[in-house]
N, C-alpha and C positions, 0 to 999 in steps of 0.2 A: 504494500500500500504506500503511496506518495503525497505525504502533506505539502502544503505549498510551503515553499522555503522562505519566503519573505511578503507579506502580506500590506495593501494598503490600507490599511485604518484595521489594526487585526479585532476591534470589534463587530465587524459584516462577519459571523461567521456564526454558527449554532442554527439554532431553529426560529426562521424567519420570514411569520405565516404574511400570506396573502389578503387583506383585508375586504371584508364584504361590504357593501356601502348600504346603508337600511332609508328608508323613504317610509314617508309619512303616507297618507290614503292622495293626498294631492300630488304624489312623485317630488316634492319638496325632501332633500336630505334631513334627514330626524337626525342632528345632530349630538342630542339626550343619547339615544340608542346607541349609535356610534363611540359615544366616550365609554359605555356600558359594554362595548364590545369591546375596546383599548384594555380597562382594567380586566375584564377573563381573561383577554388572552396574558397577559402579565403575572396575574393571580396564576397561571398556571404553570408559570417557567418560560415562557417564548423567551427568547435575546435579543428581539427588533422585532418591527414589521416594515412590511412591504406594500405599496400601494402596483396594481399592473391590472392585466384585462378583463379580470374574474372584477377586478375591481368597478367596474364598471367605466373605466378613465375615458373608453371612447363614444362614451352614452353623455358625459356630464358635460357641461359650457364650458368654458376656459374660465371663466371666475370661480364654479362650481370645484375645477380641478386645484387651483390654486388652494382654494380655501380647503381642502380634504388632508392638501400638506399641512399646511396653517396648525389645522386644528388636531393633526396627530400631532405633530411635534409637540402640540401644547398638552394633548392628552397624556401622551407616553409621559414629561415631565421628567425625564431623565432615566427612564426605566431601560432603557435601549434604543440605538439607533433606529431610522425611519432612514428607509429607500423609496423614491419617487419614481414612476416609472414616467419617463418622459420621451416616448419616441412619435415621431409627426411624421407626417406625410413629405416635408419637407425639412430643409435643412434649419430656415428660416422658423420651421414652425416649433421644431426639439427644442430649438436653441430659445424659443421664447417659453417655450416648458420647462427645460433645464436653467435656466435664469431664475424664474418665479419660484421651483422648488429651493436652489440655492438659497435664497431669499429667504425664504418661510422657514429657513432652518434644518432641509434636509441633509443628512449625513454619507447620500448614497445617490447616486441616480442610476437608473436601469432603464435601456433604451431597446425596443423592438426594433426593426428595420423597415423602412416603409412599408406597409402592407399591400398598395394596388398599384404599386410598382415590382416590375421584376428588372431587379436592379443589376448592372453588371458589377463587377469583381470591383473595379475604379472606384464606383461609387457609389457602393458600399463603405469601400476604405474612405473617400471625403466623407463622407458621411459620419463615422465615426469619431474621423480625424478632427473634424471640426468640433464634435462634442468634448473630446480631450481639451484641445486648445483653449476654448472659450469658456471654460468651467476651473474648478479648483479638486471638487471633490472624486474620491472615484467611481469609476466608470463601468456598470457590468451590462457586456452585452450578453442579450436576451436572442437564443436564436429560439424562436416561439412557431417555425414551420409545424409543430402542431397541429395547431391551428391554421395557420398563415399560409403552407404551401411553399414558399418563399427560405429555402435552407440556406446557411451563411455558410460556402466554404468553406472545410477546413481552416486550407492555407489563408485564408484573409484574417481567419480568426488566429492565429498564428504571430500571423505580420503585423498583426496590430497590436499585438502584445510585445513583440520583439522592437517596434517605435513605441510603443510607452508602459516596461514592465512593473511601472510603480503606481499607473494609474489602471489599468486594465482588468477585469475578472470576467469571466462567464458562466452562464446561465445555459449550458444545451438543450435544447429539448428536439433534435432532428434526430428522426427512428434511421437504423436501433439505435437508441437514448446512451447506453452504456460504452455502446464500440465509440458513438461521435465523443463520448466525455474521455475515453480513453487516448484519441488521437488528439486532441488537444491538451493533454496529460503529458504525451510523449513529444507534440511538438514543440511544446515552452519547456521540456525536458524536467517537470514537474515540477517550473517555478510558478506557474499561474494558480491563481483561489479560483475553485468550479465548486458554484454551489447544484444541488438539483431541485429540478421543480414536477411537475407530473402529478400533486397532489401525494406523492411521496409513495408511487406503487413501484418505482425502483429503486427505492432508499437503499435497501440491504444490500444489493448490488452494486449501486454508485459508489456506497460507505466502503466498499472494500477496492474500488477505482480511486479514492486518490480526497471526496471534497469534502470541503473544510464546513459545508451548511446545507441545509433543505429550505424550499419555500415552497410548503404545502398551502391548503387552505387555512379559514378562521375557526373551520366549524369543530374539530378537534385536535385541540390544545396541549392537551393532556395524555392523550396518546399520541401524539408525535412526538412531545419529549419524554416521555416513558420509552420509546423509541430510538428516541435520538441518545440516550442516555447509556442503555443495553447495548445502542453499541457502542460508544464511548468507552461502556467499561467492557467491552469484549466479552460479554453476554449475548453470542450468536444464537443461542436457541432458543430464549426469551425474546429477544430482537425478532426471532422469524415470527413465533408466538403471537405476538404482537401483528405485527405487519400483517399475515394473511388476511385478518377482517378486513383489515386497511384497503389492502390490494383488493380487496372484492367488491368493496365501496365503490374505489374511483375507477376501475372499468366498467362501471355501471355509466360513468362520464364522458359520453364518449364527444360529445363535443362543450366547445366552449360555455353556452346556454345551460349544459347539463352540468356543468360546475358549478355554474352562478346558484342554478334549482335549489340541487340538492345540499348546498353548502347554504341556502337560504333557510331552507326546511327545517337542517338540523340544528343551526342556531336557533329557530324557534320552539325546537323541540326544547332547548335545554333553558327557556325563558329571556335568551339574550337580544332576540328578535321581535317585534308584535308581528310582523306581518311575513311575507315570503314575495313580497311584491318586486319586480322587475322590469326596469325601464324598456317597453317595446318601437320597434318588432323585436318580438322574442322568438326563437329558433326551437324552443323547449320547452314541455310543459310535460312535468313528472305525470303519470298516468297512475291509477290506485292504486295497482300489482307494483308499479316501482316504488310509490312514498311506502308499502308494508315490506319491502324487501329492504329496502336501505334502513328502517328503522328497524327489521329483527338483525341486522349486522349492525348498528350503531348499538339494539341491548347488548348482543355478544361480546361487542368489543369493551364496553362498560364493565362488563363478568370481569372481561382478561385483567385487564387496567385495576378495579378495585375504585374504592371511593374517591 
């Protein structure tokens, strides 16, 4: 296994969930709720959070997004860092993302790659380039072809670490999930911090590839760092233990929409939620067989975990 060797801010590192945005019956941000969501997930061990697409960042205004930094930075209060994801359609437009997160006191920024562009190798790398240059804090790129379609070369991913290996980290998420994190493992010769995301159904896997963090969801806290913990202390069989409900959970997700749902749901399930509402058009809409499946594996995983 391959720790990074020298890390940018070595606080970006441990379990550092994905935040759910909660809306009021008028799609107004319930901002109550949201602080209500900052203290569980803290209450529970998280190390940071993350704001990115589960977040809802490409549904919200431009004042709406700003103020989501704002208001974590000011909720978390020093409990741990806060990562903004700030990637745009353009270069002009990150860079007014990544500016206002700076601003608002983010400790992190995390940038997608244009989505309805398919960008070449070039520019890609301006693209990036520019976000280094014009920014202070570091810099993870998010390759999110997950969803996206849109995979980040390797080698770019590489080369951009190789011009700036003090500001630089990533985020792979282009299938297979594990070989892409490996070969950027072996191309920065396992100087570079790679966290994993996927909702954390290749944690066990990635953990033993090399990364230094996971950015699952908001909706369980407490089993990701019961998780992230086992293996920490090289408790591989409790660590699986653990993980399999996990894993059965988030391939229930199969798309982006399915993560907002059902990570909506179970925050409601646990009271931290009123509602499960989701800014449309929406792609997904849990059907009854799926809210009684995802909640008899959210009881199970509650068994494994304990109070």
């Amino acid at each position: 296994m391959s720790r990074a060797k020298h890390l940018p801010q070595g606080s970006l590192l441990g379990v550092l969930p994905v935040v759910q945005v909660p809306y009021r019956n008028d799609e107004s941000i319930d901002w109550n709720t949201l602080k209500k969501e900052v203290d569980f997930l803290f209450d529970h061990g998280v190390n940071g959070l993350v704001t990115g697409m589960v977040s809802e960042v490409q549904r919200l205004t431009e004042s709406e997004r700003d103020k989501l930094t704002e208001n974590l930075v000011r909720f978390s209060a020093g409990r741990g860092p806060v990562i903004a994801s700030v990637g745009g359609e353009s270069i002009a437009q990150m860079l007014r993302h990544a500016k206002a997160a700076e601003t608002a006191g983010a400790d992190g920024l995390m940038a997608i790659p244009p989505a309805t562009t398919r960008c070449s190798d070039s520019e890609i790398l301006n693209y990036y380039r520019a976000l280094v240059r014009n920014t202070t804090k570091p810099v993870i790129v998010q390759d999110a072809s997950g969803y996206l379609g849109n995979p980040i070369p390797i080698q770019t991913q590489v080369r951009l670490f190789s011009e700036f290996p003090t500001r630089i980290m990533f985020k792979p998420e282009a299938q297979p999930i594990g070989t892409s994190l490996s070969l950027i493992r072996d191309g920065t010769k396992g100087k570079a911090a790679l966290f994993e995301g996927t909702g954390g159904i290749a944690l066990v896997d990635t953990y033993q590839r090399g990364i230094i963090g996971t950015m699952p969801g908001a909706e369980i806290p407490w089993a990701m760092v019961a998780l992230w913990r086992a293996l920490e202390n090289g408790d591989f069989e409790k660590a699986r233990i653990i993980h399999a409900p996990i894993a059965a959970m988030v391939s229930m997700m199969h798309c982006l929409d399915a993560f907002i749902a059902i990570e909506k749901l179970l925050l409601k399930e646990q009271g931290i939620f009123k509602n499960t509402m989701v800014r449309g058009p929406v792609a997904f809409f849990p059907d009854p067989e799926t809210k009684a499946e995802v909640l008899r594996i959210f009881v199970r995983l509650k068994q494994i975990c304990g109070p």
